[in-house]
C-alpha positions in Angstrom: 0.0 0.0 0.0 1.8 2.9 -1.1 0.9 6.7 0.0 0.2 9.5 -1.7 3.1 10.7 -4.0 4.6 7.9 -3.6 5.1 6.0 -7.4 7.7 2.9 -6.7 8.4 0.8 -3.4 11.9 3.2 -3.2 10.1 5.8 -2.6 8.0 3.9 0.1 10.9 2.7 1.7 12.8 6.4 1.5 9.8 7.5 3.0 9.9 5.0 6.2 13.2 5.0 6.8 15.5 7.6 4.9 18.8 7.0 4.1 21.3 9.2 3.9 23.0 9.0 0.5 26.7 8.1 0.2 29.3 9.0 -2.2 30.3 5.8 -3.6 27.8 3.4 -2.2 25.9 1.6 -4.7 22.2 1.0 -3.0 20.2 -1.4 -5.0 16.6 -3.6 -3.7 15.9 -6.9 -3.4 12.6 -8.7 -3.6 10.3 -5.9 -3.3 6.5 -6.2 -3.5 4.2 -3.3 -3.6 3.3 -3.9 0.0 3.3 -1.7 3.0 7.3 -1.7 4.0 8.0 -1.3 7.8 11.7 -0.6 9.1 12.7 -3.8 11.4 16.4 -3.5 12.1 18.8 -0.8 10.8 22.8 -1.5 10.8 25.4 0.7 10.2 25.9 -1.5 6.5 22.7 -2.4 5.3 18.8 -2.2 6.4 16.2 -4.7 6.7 12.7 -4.8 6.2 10.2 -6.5 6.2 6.9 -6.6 3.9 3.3 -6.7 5.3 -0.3 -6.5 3.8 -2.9 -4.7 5.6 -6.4 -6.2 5.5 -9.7 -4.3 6.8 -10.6 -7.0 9.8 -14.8 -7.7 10.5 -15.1 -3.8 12.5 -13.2 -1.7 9.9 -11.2 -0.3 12.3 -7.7 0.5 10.6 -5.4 1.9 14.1 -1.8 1.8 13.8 0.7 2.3 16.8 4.8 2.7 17.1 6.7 1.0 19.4 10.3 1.1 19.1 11.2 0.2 15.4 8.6 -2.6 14.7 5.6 -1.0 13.5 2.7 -2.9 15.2 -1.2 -3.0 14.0 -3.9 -2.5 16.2 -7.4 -4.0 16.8 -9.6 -4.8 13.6 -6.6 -5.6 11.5 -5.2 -8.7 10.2 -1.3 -9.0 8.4 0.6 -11.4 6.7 3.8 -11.7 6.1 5.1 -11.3 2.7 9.0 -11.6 3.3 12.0 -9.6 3.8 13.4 -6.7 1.6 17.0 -5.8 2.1 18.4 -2.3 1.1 21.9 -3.6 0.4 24.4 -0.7 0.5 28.0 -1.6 -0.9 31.0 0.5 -0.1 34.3 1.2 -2.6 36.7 2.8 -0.2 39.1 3.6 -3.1 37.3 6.8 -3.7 37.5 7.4 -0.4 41.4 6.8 -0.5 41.8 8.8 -3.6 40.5 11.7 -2.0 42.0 11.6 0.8 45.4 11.2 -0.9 44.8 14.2 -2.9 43.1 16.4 0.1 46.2 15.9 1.9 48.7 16.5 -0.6 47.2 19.7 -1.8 47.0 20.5 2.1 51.3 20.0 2.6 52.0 22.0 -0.6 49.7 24.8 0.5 52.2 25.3 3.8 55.3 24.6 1.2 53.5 27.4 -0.5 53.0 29.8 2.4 56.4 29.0 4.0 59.1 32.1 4.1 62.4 32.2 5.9 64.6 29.6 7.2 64.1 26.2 7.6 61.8 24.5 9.6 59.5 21.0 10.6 56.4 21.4 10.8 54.7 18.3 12.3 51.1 19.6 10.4 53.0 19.4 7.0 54.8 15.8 7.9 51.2 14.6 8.7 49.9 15.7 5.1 52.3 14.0 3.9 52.6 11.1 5.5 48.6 10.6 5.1 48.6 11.7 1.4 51.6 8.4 0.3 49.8 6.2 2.8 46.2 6.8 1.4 47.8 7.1 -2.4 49.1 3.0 -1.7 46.0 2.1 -0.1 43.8 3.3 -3.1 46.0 1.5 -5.6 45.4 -1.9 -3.5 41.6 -1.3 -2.9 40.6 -0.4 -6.4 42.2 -4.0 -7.7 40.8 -5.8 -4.5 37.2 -4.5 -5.2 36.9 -5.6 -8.5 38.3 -8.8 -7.8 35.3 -9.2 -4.7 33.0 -7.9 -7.3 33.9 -10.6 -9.5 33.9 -13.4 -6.4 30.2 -11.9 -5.7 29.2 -11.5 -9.0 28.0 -7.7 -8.2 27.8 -4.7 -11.0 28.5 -7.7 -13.7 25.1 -6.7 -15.5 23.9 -3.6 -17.3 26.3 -0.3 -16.4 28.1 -2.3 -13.5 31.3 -2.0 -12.3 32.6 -5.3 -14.3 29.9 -5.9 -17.0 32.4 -5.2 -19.5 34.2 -8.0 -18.9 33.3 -11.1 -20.3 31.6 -14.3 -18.3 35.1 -16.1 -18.7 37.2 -13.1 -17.4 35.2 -12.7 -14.7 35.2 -16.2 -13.7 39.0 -16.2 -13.4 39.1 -13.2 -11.3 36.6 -15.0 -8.7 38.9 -18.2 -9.4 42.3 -15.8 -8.5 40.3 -14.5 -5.3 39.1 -17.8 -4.1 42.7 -19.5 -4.7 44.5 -16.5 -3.1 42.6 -16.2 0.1 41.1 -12.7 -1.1 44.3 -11.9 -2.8 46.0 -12.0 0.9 48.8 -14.5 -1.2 49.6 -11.6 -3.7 51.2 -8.5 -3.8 49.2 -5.3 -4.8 50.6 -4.8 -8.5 50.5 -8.6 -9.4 46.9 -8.0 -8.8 46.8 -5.9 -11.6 49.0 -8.1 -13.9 46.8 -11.3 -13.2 43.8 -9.4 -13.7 45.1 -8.4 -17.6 46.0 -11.9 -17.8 42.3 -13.2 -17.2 40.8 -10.4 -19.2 43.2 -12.0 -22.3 45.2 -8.1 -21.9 48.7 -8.0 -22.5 50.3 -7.5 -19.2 52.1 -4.3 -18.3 55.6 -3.7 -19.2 57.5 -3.8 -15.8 60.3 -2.0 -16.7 58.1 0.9 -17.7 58.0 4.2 -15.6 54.1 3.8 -14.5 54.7 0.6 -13.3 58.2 1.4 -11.5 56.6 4.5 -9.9 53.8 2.2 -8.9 55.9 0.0 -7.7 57.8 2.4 -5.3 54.8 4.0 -4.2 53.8 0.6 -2.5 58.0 0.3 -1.4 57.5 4.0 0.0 54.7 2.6 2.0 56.4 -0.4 3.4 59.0 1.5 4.7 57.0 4.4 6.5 54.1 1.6 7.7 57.4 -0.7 8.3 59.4 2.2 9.6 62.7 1.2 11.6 65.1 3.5 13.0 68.5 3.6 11.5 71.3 6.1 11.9 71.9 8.6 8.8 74.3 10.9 7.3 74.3 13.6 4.2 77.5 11.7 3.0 75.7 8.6 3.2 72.3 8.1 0.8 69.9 5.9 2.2 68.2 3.2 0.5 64.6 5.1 -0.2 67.1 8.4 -1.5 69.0 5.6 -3.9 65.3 4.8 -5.0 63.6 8.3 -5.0 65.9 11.2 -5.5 65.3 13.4 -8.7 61.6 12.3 -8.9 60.0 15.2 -7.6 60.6 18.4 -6.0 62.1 17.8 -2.6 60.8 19.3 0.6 60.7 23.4 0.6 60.3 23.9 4.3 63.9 22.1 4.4 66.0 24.0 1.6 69.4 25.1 2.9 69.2 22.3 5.9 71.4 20.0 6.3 69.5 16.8 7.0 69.9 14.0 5.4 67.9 14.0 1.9 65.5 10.7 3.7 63.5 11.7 5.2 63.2 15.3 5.9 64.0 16.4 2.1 61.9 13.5 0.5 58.6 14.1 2.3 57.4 17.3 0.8 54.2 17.8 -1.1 56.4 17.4 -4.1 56.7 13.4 -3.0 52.8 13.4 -1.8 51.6 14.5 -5.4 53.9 12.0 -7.0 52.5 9.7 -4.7 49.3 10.2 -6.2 49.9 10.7 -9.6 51.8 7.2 -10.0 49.1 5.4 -8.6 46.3 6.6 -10.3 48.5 6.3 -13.7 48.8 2.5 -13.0 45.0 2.8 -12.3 44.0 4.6 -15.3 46.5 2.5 -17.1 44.3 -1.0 -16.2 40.9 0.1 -16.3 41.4 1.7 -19.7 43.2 -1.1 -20.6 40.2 -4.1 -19.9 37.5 -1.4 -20.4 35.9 -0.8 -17.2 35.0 2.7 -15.7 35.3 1.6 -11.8 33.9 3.8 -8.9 36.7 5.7 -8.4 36.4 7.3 -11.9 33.2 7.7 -11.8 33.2 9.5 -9.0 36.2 11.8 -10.0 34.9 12.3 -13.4 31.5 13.6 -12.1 33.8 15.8 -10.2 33.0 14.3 -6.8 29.5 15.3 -6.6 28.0 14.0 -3.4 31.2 14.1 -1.3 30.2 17.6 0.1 34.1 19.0 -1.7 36.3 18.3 -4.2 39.6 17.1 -2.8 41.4 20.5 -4.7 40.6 23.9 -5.0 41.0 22.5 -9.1 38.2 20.4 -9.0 35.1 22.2 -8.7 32.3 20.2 -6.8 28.5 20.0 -8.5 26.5 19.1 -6.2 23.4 16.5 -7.1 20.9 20.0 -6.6 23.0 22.3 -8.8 23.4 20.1 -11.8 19.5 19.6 -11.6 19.3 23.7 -11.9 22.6 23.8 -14.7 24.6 25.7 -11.7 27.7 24.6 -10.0 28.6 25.1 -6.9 31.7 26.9 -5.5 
């Protein structure tokens, strides 16, 4: 029984029991019936309900009373239980990542930016930093890991999903790779990305290129701040990670004319933050171009992060869902 205004069982059920939306969830329903929906249980991940049919009883009396969240029905009125409909909200936390990576890169290079005089630490800037390579790795290991678990669940495989480029057999090997791999817990984050060309009958990338070596010492710069052990450090004597990284971006500006050792006072800048970023969204960009798929993360950045209440840059304009209704953006 639906109310007034109210065309679809969505709008029934967003009428019961809103939901707030989520950049980068994907909310679908399951089993619906045009039936009177009542909320039973809400979760922080997903919401149930369950489906009832009102009937007039022998006095026509049609009472209805609240208590707590199971809506209860009062004298004169029969129900029957029609099953459950589940609101199933799924995640992608590589937008979040990507975001954050960005935010807090563009955050460090605004202090580099602002910075006059001699130098100096600044434990807000080494936090950008440190967040923005962290959060740059992380993305590049969620974006593969939730395709594969798309794959394994068979989710976003039909119609404009995720993976419904891919064909039946790819995606069978991916769920094949996931199941053999214990949820890819066997594998390290870029031979993800290889075996996933492999099943999708792509040629694998060229490891010797530059977007996979940057990739690949994004995930090394990771290890060894995640990983981190004290050691003792001179000017005259490069660490490993300056062997590795020196010459690939700007170096630190609050450190110019200091004499630290280059790792890790001169390396962690936002010059090291933004290459952070760029590499891994290259080897990203690289594979999903590659096999054909427009994952979440580009979605979301392409629509220039509507719904995420900013864009992670002052570069990135935000539209919000109301503005592109009215043809405006929004500051």
């Amino acid at each position: 029984m639906l109310r007034a205004g109210e065309e679809s069982i969505e709008d029934a059920i967003a009428g019961t029991c809103p939901l707030t939306p989520l950049a980068g969830l994907a909310p679908r329903v399951v089993g619906v019936a045009d039936y009177t929906v009542y909320c039973l249980e809400q979760t922080n991940w997903e919401v149930v309900w369950q489906v009832k049919r009102k009937t007039r009883g022998m006095h026509g009396h049609r009472g209805e009373r609240t208590r707590g969240r199971r809506t209860c029905l009062t004298r004169g009125m029969r129900e029957r239980s029609l099953g459950n409909v589940r609101v199933v909200m799924r995640n992608y936390f590589s937008s979040y990542l990507l975001w954050t990576a960005s935010r807090a890169s563009r955050e460090a290079a605004v202090i580099e930016e602002r910075h006059e005089g001699e130098s100096r630490f600044d434990i807000g800037h080494r936090s950008h930093v440190l967040t923005s390579i962290l959060a740059a790795a992380a993305f590049l290991e969620a974006m593969v890991n939730e395709l594969y678990q798309d794959a394994y669940d068979d989710h976003g495989s039909d119609g404009d999903g995720y993976i419904a480029p891919l064909t039946v057999e790819a995606r069978s090997r991916l769920s094949t790779i996931w199941q053999a791999t214990d949820e890819g817990e066997k594998l390290r984050p870029l031979a993800k990305y290889q075996l996933m060309l492999m099943a999708s009958d792509q040629q694998q990338l060229d490891e010797g290129a530059q977007t996979f070596q940057d990739a690949k010492l994004v995930t090394q710069l990771r290890n060894a701040i995640a990983h981190y052990q004290p050691e003792d450090l001179s000017v005259d004597s490069p660490a490993r990670m300056e062997q590795r990284l020196r010459g690939k971006f700007p170096d630190n500006r609050l450190m110019a004319g200091a004499g630290n050792p280059w790792w890790p006072d001169h390396c962690l800048g936002a010059g090291c933050a933004q290459w952070a970023v760029d590499s891994a969204i290259a080897l990203a960009d690289s594979v999903s171009d590659q096999v054909g798929i427009r994952p979440n993360y580009i979605r979301v950045r392409d629509d220039r992060w509507a719904g995420f209440g900013a864009a992670p840059t002052p570069d990135e304009p935000r539209t919000s869902p109301d503005s592109r209704k009215h043809g405006s953006r929004s500051p």
